[in-house]
C-alpha positions in Angstrom: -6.9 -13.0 7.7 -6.5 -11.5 4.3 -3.9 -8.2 3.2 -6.1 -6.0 1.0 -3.6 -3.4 -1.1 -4.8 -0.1 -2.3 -3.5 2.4 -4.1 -2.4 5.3 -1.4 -3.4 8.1 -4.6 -6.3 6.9 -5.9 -7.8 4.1 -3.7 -7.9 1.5 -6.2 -8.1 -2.0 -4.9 -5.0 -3.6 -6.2 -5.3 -6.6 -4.8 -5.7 -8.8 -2.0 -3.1 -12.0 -0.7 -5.7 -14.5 1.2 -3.2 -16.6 3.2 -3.7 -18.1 6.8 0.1 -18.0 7.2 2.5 -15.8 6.2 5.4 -14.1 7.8 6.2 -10.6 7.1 9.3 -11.3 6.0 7.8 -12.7 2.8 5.9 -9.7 2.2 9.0 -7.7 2.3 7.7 -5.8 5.8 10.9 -5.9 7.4 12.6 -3.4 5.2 10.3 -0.8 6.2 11.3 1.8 8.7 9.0 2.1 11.3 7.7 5.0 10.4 6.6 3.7 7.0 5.4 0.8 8.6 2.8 3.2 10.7 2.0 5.0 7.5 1.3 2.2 4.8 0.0 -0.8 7.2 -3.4 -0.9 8.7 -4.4 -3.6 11.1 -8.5 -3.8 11.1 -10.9 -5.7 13.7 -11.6 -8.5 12.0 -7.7 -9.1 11.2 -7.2 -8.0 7.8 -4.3 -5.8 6.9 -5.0 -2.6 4.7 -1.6 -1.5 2.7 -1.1 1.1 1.3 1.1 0.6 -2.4 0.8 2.6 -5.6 -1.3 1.5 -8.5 0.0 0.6 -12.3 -1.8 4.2 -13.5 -0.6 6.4 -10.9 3.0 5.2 -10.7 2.9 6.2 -14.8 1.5 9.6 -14.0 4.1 10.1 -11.7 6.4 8.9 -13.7 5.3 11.7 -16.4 4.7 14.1 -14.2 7.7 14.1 -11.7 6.3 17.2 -9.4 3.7 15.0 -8.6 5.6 13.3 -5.9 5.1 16.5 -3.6 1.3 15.7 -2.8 0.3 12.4 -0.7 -2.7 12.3 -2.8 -3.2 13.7 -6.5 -6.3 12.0 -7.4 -9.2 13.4 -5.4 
């Protein structure tokens, strides 16, 4: 089992935790709502988890471009 993070804008791969064991608690999972949970975390087949974060380049376009927040995606 591996947790693959990409960017939820631009689908960069930002990276990828390949642990055998680790609780969700370390990844921070149990602050999510489940809601957020259901949107950001992605359980696949072969037991790998796709989440969804925000890459280093689009959290500083958002950052200079505030209005940016209204669109799930900005980079098509």
């Amino acid at each position: 089992m591996a947790l693959h993070y990409y960017c939820r804008h631009c689908g960069t791969k930002v990276g990828t935790i390949d642990r055998v064991s680790i609780y969700s608690e370390q990844l921070g999972f149990h602050h999510l709502t489940e809601e957020e949970r259901l949107e950001m975390i992605a359980y696949q087949p072969n037991g790998d988890i796709h989440i969804k974060t925000i890459c280093e380049d689009c959290q500083e376009a958002l950052a200079r471009n505030p209005e940016l927040h209204q669109y799930e995606k900005f980079i098509h």
